[in-house]
Each structure stands twice: as C-alpha cells, then as structure tokens.
C-alpha positions in Angstrom: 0.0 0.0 0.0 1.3 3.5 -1.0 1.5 6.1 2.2 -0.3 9.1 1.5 1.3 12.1 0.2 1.3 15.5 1.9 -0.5 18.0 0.0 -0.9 21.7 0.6 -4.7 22.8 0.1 -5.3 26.1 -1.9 -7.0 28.2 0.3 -10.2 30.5 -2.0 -10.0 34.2 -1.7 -12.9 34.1 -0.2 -12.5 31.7 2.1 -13.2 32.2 6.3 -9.9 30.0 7.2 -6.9 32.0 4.8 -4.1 31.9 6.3 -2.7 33.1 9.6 -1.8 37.3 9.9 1.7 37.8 9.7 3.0 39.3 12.9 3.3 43.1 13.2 6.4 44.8 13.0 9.1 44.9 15.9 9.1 48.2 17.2 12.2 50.7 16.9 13.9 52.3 19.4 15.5 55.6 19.5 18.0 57.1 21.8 16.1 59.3 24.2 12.6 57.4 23.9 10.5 57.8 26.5 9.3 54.4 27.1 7.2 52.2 29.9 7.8 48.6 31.5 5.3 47.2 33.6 8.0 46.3 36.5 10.3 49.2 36.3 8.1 52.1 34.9 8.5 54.9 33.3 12.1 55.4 31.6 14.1 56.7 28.9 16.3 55.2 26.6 19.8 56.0 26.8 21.7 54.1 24.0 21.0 51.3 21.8 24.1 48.9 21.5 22.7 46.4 18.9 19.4 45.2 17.2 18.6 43.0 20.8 19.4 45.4 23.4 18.1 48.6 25.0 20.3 50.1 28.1 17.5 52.2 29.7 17.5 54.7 32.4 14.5 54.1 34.7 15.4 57.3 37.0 18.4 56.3 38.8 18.3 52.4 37.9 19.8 51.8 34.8 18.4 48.4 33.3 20.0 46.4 29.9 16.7 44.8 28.3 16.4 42.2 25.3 14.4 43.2 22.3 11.2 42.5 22.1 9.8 42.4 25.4 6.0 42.1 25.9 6.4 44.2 29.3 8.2 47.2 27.4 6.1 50.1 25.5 7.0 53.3 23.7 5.4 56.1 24.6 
C-alpha cells in the first residue's frame, strides 16, 4: 500500500480559514525614547548597543533589556 502524500490545500479568496496574519512589525527604538515597562516604569532610553538590546534609564536604575519584550512600551 502506497503512504499518502502530503499535499498543501489552496485556500479560496474568499474563504473564512486564509491563512494566519503575519506578525506586526518589531518596534524601533531611538535614543532618548521615553518608554514604559510594567516592572520598572517609566524610563528613557539612553543608547542602543545592537538590534537585541536597550540600556534604559528608569530614574536612577539603569536596566540592559532584550528586544522584544512584551512588558516594554514606547510612549
């Protein structure tokens, strides 16, 4: 007996079940950003070393965060 081979279905234009929305766009930071994070608060970016990384100032605590972070928000 012959397995079954995996075919891809074309989806209809119309069709209620197209295919998944692509994920929005990372957001970009700036130096001097004003930004938010649900632990730390309110804070402002200071310099942005590479494409992963944020050093923040959060007001006297200065915080290195990884890009993207769910808890982080520009303002």
């Amino acid at each position: 007996m012959k397995p079954a081979r995996a075919v891809t279905r074309r989806l209809l234009p119309t069709s209620p079940f197209g295919p998944a929305p692509s994920d929005p766009p990372a957001e970009v930071f700036a130096e001097q950003d004003q930004v938010t994070h649900d632990r730390y608060g309110l804070g402002r970016v200071i310099s942005v070393p590479d494409d992963a990384t944020l050093d923040i100032d959060f007001g006297g605590r200065r915080m290195r965060i990884m890009v993207p972070c769910a808890k982080l928000a520009k303002l």
